[in-house]
C-alpha positions in Angstrom: 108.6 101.3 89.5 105.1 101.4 91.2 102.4 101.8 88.6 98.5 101.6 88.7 96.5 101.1 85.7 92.9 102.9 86.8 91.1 99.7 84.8 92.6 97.9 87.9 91.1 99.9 90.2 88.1 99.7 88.4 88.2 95.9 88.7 89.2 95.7 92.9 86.5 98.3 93.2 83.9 95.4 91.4 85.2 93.1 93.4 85.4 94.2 96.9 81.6 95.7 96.2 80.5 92.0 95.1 82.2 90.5 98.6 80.3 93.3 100.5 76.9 92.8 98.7 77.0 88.8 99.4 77.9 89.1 102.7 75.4 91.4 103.4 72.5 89.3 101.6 73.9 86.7 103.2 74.1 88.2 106.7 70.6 90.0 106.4 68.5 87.7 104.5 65.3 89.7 104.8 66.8 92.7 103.3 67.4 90.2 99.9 63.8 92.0 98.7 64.7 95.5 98.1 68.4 95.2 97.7 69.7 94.3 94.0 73.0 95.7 94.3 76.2 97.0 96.4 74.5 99.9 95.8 70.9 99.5 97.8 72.9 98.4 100.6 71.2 100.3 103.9 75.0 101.4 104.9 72.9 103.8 107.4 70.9 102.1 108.8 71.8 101.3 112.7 71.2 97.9 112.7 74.0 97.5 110.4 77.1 98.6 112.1 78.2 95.8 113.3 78.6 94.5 110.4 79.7 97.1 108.4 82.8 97.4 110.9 83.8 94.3 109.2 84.2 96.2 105.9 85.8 99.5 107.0 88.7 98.7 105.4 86.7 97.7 102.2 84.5 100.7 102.1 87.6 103.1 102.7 88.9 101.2 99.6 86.0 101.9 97.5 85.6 105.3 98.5 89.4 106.1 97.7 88.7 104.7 94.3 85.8 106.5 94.1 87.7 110.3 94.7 90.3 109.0 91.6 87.5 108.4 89.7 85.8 112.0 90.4 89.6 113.3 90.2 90.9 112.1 86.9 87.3 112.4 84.9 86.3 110.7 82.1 89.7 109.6 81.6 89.3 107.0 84.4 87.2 104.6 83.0 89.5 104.3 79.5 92.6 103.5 81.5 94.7 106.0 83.2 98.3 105.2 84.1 99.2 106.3 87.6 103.1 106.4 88.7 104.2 106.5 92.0 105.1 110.3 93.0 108.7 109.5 94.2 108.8 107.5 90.6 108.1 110.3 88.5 111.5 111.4 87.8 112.9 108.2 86.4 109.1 107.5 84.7 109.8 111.0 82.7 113.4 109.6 82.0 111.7 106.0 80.6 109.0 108.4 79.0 111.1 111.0 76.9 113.6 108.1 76.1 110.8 106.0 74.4 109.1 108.9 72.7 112.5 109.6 70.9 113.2 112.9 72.6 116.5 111.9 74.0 118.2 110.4 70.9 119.6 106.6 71.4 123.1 108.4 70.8 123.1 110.9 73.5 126.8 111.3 74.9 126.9 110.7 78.2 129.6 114.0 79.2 126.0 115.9 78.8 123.9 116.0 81.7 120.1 116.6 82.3 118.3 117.9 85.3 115.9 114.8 85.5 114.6 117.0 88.6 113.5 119.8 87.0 112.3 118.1 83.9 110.1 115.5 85.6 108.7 118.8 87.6 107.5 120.4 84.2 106.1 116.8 83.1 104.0 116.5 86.1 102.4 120.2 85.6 100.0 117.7 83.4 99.4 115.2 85.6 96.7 115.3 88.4 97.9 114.0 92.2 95.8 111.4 93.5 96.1 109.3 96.5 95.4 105.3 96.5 96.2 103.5 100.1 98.1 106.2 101.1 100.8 106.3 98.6 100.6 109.7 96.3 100.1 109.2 92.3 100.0 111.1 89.4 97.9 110.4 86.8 97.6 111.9 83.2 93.9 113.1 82.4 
């Protein structure tokens, strides 16, 4: 099942902001002055896109990250589990077994519409995309 934990996220976002701040101090020495963090980064400046082709990928990365974090809230920051749209059915299965709402002794002759139960489940969960796979996250 492909799962995201958003404090995951949180942590690649860190990271690929601390490779783009070194390079660019280490790039654009005289800049070193007035820049403490990924953050003071001239990303407008025209001087700079060269370089900053170098990261498209990286920036893309950070901004996805970014629009989860705006999407799920608060949430986002405390750890937000996020499950693969075309998992959901068989994480509401997991979900409802281990919260005891389908007894251990179910008979088997009785069947559920997983289908239609995951599609209430996710009326609570918020769609977000990560590296162009969809997700749903609970907020």
């Amino acid at each position: 099942m492909d799962i995201l934990d958003t404090r995951d996220l949180i942590e690649k976002r860190d990271e690929l902001k601390e490779t783009i701040f070194n390079s660019f101090i280490e790039t654009f020495p005289q800049y070193e002055d007035q820049t403490d963090s990924f953050e003071d980064i001239l990303l407008d400046e025209e001087e700079l896109e060269s370089w900053k082709e170098e990261f498209e990928h990286e920036l893309e990365e950070i901004d996805e990250i970014d629009q989860i974090e705006n999407d799920l809230g608060d949430e986002f920051i405390h750890g937000v589990t996020l499950i693969n749209n075309d998992d959901f059915e068989e994480y509401t299965k997991d979900l409802l077994e281990e919260l005891d709402y389908i007894p251990k002794d179910f008979p088997s002759w009785i069947e559920i519409d997983w289908e239609a139960t995951s599609k209430n489940v996710e009326q609570d969960y918020t769609d977000v995309t990560y590296r162009g796979v969809n997700y749903l996250g609970r907020a």
